[in-house]
N, C-alpha and C positions, 0 to 999 in steps of 0.2 A: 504494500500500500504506500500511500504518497506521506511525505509529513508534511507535517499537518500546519508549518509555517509556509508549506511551497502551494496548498491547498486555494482557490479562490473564493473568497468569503460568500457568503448571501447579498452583504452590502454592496458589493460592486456589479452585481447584474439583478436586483430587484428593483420594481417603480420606488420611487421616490414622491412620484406624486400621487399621493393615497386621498380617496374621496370617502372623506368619514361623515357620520350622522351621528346624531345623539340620539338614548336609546328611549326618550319622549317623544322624536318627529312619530310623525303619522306616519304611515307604508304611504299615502301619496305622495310625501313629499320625498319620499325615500325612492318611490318609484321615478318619482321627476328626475331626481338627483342622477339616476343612473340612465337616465336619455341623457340628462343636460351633456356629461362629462363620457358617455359615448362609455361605459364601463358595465362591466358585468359584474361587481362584487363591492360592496362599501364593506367599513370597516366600525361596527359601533365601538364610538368614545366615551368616554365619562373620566375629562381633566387628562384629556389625551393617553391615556390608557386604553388600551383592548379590554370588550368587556362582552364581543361580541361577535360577528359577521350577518350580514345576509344579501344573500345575492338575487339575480333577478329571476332564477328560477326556485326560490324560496318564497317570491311575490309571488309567483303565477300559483305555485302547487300550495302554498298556503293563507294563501290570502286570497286571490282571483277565483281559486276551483272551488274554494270552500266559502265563498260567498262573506265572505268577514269585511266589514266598514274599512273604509278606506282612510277613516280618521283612525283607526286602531292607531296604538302606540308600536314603533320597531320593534322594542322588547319583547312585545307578544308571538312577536314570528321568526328573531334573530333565530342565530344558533348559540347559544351563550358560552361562555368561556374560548377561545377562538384558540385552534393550535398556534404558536408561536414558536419564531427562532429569533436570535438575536443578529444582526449585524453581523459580529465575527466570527458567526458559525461559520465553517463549511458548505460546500454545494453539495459534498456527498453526505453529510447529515443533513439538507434540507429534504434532499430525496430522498433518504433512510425514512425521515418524517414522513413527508408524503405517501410513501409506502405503507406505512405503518398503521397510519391511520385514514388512507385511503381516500386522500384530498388533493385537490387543484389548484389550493391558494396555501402560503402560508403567510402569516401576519406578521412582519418585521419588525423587533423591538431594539430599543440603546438596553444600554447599561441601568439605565434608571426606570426601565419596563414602560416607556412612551412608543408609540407608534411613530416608527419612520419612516417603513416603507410594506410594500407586500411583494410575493415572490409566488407567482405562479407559474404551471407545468410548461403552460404556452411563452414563458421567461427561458426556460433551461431548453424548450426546444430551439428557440431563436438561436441562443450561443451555442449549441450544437452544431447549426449551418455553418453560422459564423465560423465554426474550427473545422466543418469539412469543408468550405469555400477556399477557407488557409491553407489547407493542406493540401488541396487539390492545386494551387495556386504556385505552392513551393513544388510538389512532384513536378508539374510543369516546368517548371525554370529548371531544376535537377536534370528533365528530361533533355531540353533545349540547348544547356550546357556540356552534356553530356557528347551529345551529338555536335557539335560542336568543335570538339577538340580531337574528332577520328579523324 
């Protein structure tokens, strides 16, 4: 395995711009929220803390299917306690995480348990490309150089 100083954190490929609610909005404005910023997932806060998630198929299948007020409060349909990793985790404990408990988002926190970022599956495939695009990029040039100097 890798160590674990050579490792690349969660911080450095998670969003940074996290669209959080508090867990009094209403699911409509919770639902607005997540057209306005073009997102699938908020993050409930309370004093910038995680205390929560719900995403837009959390509105549909609990709130939309099951006929519930639109004024309801988030809390009633979050998912409460949100898994977390911190900043200087790992990407291979973010996906141990993921794995483990079988999720799509994780909830990025500092050192002082505030939300700073979130870190989803559709994140670690991105940087995947990203390193087969690189690597496909340097075979090339190895190729080109090679041939090259016959």
């Amino acid at each position: 395995m890798f160590e674990k100083e050579r490792m690349m954190p969660v911080g450095n490929v998670c969003v940074r711009d996290v669209v959080t609610v508090s867990p009094g909005m209403t699911v409509e404005a919770a639902a607005r929220r997540i057209a306005e910023h073009s997102v699938s997932t908020l993050v409930v806060v309370d004093n910038n803390r995680p205390v929560g998630i719900v995403t837009d198929r959390d509105l549909v299948v609990r709130v939309l299917a099951k006929g519930v007020a639109p004024s309801t409060e988030v809390r009633a349909v979050m998912s409460p306690n949100p898994v977390c990793i911190t900043e200087d985790e790992s990407l291979e404990a973010a996906m141990s995480r993921m794995g483990a408990y079988q999720l799509r988002h994780l909830v990025v926190i500092n050192a002082a348990h505030e939300v700073v970022g979130i870190f989803a599956l559709d994140d670690l495939l991105v940087l995947f490309r990203e390193v087969r695009n690189a690597v496909g990029a340097m075979a090339t040039l190895m190729h080109d150089a090679h041939h090259r100097q016959r």
